[in-house]
C-alpha positions as CSV (number, residue, x, y, z in Angstrom):
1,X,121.8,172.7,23.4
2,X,124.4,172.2,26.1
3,X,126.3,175.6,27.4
4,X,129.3,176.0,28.5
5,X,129.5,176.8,32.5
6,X,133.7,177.3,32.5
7,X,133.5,180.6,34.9
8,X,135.0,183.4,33.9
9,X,137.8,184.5,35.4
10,X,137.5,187.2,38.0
11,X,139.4,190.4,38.6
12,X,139.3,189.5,42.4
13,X,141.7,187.1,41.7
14,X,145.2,187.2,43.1
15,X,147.1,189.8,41.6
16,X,150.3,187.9,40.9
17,X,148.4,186.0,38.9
18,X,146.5,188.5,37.0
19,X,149.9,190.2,36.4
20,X,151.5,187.1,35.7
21,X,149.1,186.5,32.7
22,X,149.4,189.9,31.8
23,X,152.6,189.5,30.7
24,X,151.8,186.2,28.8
25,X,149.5,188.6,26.9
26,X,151.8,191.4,26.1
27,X,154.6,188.8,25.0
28,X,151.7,188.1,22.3
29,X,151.8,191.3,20.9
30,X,155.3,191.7,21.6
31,X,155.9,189.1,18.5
32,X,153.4,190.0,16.7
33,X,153.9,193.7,16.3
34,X,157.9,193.3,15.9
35,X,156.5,190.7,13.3
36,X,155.7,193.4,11.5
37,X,158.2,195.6,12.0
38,X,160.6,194.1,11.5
39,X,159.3,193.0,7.9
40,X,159.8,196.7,6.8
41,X,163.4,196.6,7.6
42,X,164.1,193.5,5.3
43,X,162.4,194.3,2.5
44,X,165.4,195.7,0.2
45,X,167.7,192.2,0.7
46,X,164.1,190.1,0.6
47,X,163.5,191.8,-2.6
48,X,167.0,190.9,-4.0
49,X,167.4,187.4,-2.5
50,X,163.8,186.2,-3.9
51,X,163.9,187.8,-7.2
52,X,160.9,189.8,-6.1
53,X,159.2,192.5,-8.5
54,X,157.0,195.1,-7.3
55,X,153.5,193.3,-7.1
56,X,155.2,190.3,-5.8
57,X,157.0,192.8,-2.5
58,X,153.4,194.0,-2.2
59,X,151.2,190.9,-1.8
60,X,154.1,189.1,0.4
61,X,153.1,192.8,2.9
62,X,149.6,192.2,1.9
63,X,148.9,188.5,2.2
64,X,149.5,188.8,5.9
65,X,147.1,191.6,6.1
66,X,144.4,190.3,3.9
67,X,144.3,187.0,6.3
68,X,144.8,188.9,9.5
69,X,142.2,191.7,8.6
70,X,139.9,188.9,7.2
71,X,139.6,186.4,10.0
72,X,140.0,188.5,12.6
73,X,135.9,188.9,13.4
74,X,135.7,185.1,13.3
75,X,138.2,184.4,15.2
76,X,137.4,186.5,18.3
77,X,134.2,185.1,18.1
78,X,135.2,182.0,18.3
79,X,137.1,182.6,21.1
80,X,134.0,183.1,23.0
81,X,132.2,180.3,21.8
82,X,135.3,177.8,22.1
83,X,137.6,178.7,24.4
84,X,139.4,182.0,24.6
85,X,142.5,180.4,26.2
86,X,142.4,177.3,23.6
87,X,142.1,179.9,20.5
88,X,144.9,181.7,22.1
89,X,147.5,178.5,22.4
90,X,146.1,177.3,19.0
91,X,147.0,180.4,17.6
92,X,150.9,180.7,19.1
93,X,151.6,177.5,17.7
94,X,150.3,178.1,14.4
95,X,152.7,181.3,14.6
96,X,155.9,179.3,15.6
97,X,155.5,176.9,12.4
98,X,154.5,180.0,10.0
99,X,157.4,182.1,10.8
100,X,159.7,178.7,10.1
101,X,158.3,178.3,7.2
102,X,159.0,182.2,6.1
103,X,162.3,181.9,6.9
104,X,162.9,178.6,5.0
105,X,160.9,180.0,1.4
106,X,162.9,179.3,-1.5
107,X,160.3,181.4,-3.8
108,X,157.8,184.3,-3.6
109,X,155.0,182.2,-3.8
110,X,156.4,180.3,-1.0
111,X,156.8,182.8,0.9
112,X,153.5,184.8,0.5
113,X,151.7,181.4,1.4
114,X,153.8,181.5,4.7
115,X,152.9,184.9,5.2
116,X,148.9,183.7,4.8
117,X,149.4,181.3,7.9
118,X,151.2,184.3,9.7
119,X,148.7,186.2,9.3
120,X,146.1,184.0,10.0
121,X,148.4,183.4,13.4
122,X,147.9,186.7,14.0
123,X,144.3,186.5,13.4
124,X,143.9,184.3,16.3
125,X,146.0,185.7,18.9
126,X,145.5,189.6,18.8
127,X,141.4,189.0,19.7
128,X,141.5,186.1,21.8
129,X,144.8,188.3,23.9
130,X,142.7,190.6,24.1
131,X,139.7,189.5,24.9
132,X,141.5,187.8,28.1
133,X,142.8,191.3,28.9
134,X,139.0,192.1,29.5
135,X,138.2,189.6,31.2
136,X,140.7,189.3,33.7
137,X,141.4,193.0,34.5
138,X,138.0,195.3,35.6
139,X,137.0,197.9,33.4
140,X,138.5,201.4,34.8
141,X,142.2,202.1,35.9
142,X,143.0,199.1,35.9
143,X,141.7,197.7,33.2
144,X,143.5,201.3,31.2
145,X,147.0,200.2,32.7
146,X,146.8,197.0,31.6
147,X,145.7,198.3,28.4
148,X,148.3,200.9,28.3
149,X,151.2,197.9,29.0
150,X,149.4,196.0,26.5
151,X,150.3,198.4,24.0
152,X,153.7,199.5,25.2
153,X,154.5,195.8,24.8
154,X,154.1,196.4,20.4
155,X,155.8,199.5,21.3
156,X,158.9,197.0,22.6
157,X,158.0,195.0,20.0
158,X,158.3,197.9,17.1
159,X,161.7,199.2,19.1
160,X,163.2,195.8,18.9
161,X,162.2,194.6,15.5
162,X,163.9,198.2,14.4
163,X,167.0,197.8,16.1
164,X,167.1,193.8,15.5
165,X,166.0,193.6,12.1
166,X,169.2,195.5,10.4
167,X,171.7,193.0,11.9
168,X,170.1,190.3,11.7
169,X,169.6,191.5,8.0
170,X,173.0,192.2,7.3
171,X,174.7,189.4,9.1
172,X,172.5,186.8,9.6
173,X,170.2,187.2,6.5
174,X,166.7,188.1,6.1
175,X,165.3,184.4,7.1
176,X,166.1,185.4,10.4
177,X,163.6,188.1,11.2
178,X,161.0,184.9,11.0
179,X,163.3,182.8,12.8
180,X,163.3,185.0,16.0
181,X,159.5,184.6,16.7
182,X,159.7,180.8,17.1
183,X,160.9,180.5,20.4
184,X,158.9,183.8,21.3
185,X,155.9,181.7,20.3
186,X,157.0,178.1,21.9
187,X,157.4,179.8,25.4
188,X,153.6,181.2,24.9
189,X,152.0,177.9,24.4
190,X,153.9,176.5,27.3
191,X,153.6,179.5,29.7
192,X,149.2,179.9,28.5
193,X,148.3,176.9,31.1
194,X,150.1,178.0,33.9
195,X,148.8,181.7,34.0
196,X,146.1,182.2,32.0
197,X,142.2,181.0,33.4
198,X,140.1,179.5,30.7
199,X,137.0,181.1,29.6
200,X,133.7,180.7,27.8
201,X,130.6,182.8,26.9
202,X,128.9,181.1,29.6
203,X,125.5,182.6,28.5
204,X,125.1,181.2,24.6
205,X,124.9,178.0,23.5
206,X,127.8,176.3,21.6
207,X,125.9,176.6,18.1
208,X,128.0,178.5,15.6
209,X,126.2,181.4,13.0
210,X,127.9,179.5,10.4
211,X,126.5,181.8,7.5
212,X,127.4,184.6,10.0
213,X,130.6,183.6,9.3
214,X,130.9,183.0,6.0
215,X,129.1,186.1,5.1
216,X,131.2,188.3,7.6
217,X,134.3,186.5,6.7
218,X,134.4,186.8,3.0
219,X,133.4,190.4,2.9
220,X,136.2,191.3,5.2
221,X,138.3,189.6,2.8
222,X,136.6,191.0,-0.3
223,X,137.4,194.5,1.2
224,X,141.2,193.8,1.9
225,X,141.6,192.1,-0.9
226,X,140.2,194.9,-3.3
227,X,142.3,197.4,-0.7
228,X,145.9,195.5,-1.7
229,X,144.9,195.0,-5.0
230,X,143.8,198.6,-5.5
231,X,147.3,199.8,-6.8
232,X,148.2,197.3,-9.3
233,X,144.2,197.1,-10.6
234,X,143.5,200.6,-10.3
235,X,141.1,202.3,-8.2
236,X,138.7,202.7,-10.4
237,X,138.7,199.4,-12.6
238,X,135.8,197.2,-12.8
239,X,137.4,194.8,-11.0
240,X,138.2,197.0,-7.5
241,X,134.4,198.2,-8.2
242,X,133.2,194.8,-8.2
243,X,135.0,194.0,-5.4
244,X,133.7,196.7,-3.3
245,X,130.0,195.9,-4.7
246,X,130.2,192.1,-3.9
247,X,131.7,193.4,-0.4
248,X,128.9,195.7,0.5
249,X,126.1,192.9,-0.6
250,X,128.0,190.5,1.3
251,X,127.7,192.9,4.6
252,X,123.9,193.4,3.7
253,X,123.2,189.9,3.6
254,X,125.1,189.4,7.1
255,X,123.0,192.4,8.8
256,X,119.8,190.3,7.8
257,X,121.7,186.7,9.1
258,X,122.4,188.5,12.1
259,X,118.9,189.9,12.7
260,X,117.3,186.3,12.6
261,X,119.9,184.1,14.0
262,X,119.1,182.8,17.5
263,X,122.8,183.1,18.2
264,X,124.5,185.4,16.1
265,X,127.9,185.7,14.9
266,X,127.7,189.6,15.9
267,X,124.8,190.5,17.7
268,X,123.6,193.8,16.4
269,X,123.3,195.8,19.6
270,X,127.0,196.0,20.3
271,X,126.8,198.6,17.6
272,X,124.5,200.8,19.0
273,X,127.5,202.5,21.2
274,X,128.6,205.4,19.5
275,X,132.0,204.7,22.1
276,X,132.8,201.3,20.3
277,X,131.8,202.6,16.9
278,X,134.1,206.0,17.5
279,X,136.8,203.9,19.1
280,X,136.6,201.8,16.2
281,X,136.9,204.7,13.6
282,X,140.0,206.3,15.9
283,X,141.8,203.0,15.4
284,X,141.2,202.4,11.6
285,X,142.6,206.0,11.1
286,X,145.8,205.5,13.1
287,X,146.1,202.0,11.2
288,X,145.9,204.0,8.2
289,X,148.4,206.3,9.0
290,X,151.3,204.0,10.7
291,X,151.0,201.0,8.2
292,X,150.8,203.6,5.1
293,X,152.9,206.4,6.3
294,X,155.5,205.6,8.8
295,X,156.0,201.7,8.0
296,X,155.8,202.0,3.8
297,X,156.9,205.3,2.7
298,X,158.9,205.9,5.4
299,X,160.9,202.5,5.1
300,X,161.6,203.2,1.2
301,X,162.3,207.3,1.4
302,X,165.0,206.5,4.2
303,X,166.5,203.2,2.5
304,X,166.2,204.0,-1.4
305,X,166.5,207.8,-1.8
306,X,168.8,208.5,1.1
307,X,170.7,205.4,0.9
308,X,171.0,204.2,4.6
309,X,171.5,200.8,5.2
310,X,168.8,198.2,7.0
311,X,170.8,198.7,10.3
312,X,171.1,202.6,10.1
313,X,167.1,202.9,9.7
314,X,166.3,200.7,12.5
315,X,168.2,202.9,14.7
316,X,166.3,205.9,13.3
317,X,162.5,203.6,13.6
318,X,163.6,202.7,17.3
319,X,163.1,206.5,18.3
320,X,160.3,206.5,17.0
321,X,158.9,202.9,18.4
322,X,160.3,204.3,21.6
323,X,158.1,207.0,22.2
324,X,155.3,205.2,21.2
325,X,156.2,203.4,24.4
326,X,155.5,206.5,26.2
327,X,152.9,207.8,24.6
328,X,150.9,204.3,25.5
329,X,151.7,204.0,29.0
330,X,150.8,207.7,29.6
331,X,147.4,207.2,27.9
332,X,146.7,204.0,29.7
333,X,147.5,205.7,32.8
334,X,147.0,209.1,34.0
335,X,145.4,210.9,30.9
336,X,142.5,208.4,30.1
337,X,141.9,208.1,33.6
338,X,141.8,211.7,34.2
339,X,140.4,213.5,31.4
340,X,138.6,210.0,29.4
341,X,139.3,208.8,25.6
342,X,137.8,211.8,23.5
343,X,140.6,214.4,24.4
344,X,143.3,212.0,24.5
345,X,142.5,210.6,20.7
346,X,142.3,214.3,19.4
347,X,145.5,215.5,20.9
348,X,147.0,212.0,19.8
349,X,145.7,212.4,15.9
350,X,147.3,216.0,16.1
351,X,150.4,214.5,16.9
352,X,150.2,212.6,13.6
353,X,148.6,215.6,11.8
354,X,151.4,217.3,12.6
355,X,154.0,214.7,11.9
356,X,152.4,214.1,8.4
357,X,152.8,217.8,7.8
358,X,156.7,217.8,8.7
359,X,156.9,215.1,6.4
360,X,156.2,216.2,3.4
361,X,158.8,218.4,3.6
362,X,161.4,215.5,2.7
363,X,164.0,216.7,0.3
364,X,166.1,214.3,-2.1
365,X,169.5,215.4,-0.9
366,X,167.8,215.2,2.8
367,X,168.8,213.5,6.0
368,X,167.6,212.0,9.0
369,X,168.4,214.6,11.1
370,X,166.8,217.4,8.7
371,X,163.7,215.7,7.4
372,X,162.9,212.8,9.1
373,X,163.8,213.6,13.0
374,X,160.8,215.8,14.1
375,X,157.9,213.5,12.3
376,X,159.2,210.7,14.2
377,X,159.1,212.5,17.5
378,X,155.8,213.5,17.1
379,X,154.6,210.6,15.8
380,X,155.7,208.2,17.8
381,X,153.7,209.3,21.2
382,X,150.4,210.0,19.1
383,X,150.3,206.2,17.9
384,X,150.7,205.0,21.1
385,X,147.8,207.5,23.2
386,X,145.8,207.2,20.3
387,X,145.9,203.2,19.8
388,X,145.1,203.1,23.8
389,X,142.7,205.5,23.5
390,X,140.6,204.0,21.2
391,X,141.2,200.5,22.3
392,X,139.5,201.9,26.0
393,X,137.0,203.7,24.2
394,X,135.6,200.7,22.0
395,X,135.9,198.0,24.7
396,X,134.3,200.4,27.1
397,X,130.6,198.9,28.8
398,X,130.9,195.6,26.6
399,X,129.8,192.5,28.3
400,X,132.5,189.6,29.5
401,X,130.5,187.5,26.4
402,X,131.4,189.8,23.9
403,X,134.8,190.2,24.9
404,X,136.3,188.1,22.0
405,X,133.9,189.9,19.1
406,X,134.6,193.4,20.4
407,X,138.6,192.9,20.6
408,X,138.1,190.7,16.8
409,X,136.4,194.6,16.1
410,X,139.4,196.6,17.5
411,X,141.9,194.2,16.0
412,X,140.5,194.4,12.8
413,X,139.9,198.3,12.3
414,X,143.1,199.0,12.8
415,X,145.0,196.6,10.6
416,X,142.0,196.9,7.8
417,X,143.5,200.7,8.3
418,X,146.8,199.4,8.1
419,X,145.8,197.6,4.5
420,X,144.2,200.6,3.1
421,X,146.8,203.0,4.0
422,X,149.2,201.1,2.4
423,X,147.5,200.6,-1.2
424,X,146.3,204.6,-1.0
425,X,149.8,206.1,-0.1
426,X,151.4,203.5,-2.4
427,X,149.6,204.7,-5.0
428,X,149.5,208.0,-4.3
429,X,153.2,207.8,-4.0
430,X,153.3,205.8,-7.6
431,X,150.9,208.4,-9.4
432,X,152.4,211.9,-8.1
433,X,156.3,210.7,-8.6
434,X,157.3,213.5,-11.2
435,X,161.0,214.7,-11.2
436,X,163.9,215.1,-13.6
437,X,166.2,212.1,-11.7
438,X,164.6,208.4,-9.8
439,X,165.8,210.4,-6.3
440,X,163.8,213.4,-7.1
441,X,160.5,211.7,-8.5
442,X,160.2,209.2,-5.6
443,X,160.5,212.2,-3.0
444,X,157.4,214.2,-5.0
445,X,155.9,210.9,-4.6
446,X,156.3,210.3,-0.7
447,X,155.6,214.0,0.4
448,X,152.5,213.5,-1.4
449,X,151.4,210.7,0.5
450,X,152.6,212.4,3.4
451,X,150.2,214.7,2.5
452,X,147.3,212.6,2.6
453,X,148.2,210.8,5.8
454,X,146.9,214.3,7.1
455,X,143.2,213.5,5.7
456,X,143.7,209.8,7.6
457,X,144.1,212.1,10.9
458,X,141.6,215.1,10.9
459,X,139.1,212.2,9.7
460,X,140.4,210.2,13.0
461,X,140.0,213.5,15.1
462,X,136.0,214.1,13.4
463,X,135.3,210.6,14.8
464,X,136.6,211.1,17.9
465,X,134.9,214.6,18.0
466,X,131.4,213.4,17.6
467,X,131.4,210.1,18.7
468,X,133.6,209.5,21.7
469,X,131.6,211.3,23.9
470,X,133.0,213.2,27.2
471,X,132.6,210.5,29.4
472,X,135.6,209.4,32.1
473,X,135.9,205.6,32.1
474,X,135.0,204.1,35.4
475,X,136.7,203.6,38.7
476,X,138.2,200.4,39.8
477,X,136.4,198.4,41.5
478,X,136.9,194.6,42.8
479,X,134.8,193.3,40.5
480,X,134.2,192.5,36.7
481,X,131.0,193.9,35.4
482,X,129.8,195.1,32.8
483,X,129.9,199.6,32.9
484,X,127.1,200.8,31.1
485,X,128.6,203.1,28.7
486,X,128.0,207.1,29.3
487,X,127.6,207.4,25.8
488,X,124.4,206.0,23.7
């Protein structure tokens, strides 16, 4: 079959326009992060405007995560097999006319099916960004930086969505959190041809693992699904069981696709790296514990038990989002480069530890300043060096080729996290609410999720422990290669 001989681009290219499509990339996660953000915010006057009821709030969250966490291995391998640069444009646009259609729903089913397309959106663009970002900056410093602006772009993203969403709320109405990504998105698609290079898996022929795909694709969904679904089911029910079970046969019969394809969907030696597989892990625990912790239970202590408004609490998340900011550029920079991932994910997933733990100290008759101040300060620079720590970790020695599965990888451990912390604290949250008044009950509730946001941590900090290794990523160079990973 015919292969595709579009070069990839180089990291000896000018550096104007490396930089230049740099910040193409980080206006992608810019949207999509305050995309989800700023959802968290409007939930109160979303649920009052649309008639929701509780399992109807969840799955308009969920929807987006079940198609986002779903699709996201497909997509990034696609990416490589199709175009990275194509997948990436294909994917803005899609997010312009999804976020126009949430803002225009007239129902919760309308809506959630909006919220399907977002997410798939969302799907698209994270990997294929991405995977761009590794191909156009070399692995090392620079490649970190870029990384660490990369992520202090959702940091922006999260700050602004905070301090937007309540006004825009409370004057403009809750369609408008959607409305603000369209022109975000427009200028993406027009900007993509002028500053970012086109690129191919020039190595692999353009046949597709179709049953790869399938079989990949519906377990990931199988698993999100059974995670959102989890709460209102039950854990143990036969139908999250079967879920899991048809999940886990669904991954088994991909392992044995993938062992006899001639071009597989995921080849099975990427997995052999105990970096990427730790990186992974690192990521999926801080999904759990943003998502779960500091985006659900957070949003509903502050807003329905202490009774600030949409506006007041994105003032309080932006302090939050803000240090994040720092916490990203500061891994990407000097602390990755200097000491490598393994140190900078454990001290990160203390940050959270610790944050959780000053959490669940949250009081009824609380405030900001008493209950909710410190977790945020901690928190907020832990997810940041921790997201950029694992992201360097499980993108570290993968080859240009595999650039768009390794990113659909990252992508998709941490919002899969995201998913499953939300349905565990939710329920946690639902099950351990015990109190003589609403106020009192909910608060038991949220300081016991609180409290298990601390497992989602020292788990993160046992992965990065044993699997991360002590290596120091590599030093620039004026090339891209592929940087045989210290660890095996």
């Amino acid at each position: 079959m015919a292969t595709r001989t579009t070069p990839e681009p180089r990291a000896t290219e000018p550096g104007s326009r490396r930089w230049l499509a740099l910040a193409v990339l980080c206006a992608a996660t810019f949207i999509i992060i305050l995309d989800g953000s700023i959802v968290f915010v409007a939930v109160p006057s979303m649920t009052m405007s649309l008639g929701l009821d509780a399992e109807s709030l969840q799955w308009v969250l969920s929807s987006y995560l079940l198609s986002f966490g779903g699709l996201l291995l497909l997509a990034g391998r696609a990416a490589d097999l199709l175009g990275r640069r194509r997948l990436f444009m294909i994917g803005a646009g899609l997010l312009a006319v999804s976020s126009l259609l949430c803002g225009l729903a007239w129902s919760a089913e309308s809506l959630i099916a909006a919220r399907v397309l977002q997410g798939l959106a969302g799907a698209i663009m994270t990997p294929t960004a991405l995977s761009i970002l590794m191909n156009t900056f070399a692995e090392g410093p620079e490649r970190n930086k870029a990384l660490g602006a990369w992520s202090a772009a959702g940091g922006v993203g999260g700050t602004i969505g905070a301090l937007i969403g309540g006004p825009l709320v409370d004057g403009l109405g809750w369609s408008w959190i959607f409305y603000v990504n369209v022109p975000v998105a427009v200028a993406i698609v027009v900007l993509s041809p002028l500053t970012l290079a086109e690129s191919y898996d020039r190595g692999r022929a353009r046949s597709f693992d179709v049953a790869g795909a399938l079989t990949s694709t519906a377990a990931l969904v199988l698993i999100v699904y059974a995670v959102v679904n989890a709460p209102t089911a039950h854990w143990l029910s036969a139908r999250t069981i079967g879920l899991f079970i048809a999940a886990a046969a669904l991954i088994g019969l991909f392992v044995g696709i993938e062992r006899r394809s001639v071009a597989p969907l995921a080849p099975l030696h990427i997995f052999r790296s105990k970096a990427l597989v730790g990186g992974n892990l690192v990521l999926f625990a801080v999904g759990m514990a943003v998502n779960g912790s500091m985006g659900f239970i957070t949003t509903q202590y502050a807003q329905i038990v202490l009774g600030y408004s949409a506006v007041e609490f994105g003032l309080m998340f932006a302090v939050m989002t803000m240090l994040t900011i720092v916490g990203s550029m500061a891994a990407g920079g000097p602390l990755v480069n200097r000491y490598g991932p393994r140190p900078v994910a454990v001290g990160a997933l203390v940050l959270i530890g610790l944050s959780s733990i000053a959490m669940t100290q949250v009081s009824a008759d609380g405030s900001y300043l008493g209950d909710m101040f410190l977790g945020m300060v901690l928190f907020g620079p832990g997810l940041g060096a921790g997201f950029v720590a694992g992201s360097i970790a499980s993108l570290a020695g993968v080859k240009p080729g595999d650039a768009g599965l390794a990113s659909g990888l990252n992508s998709a451990s941490f919002h899969i996290g995201g998913a499953l912390g939300i349905a565990i604290l939710s329920t946690v949250a639902v099950s351990q609410a015990v109190g003589a008044s609403p106020p009192l009950a909910m608060t038991a509730g949220f300081s016991a999720a609180y409290g298990v946001t601390i497992v989602f941590a020292v788990l993160g900090i046992v992965a990065a422990l044993f699997l991360l290794g002590k290596q120091r990523t590599p030093r620039a160079s004026g090339h891209l290669e592929a940087v045989k990973s210290a660890v095996h």
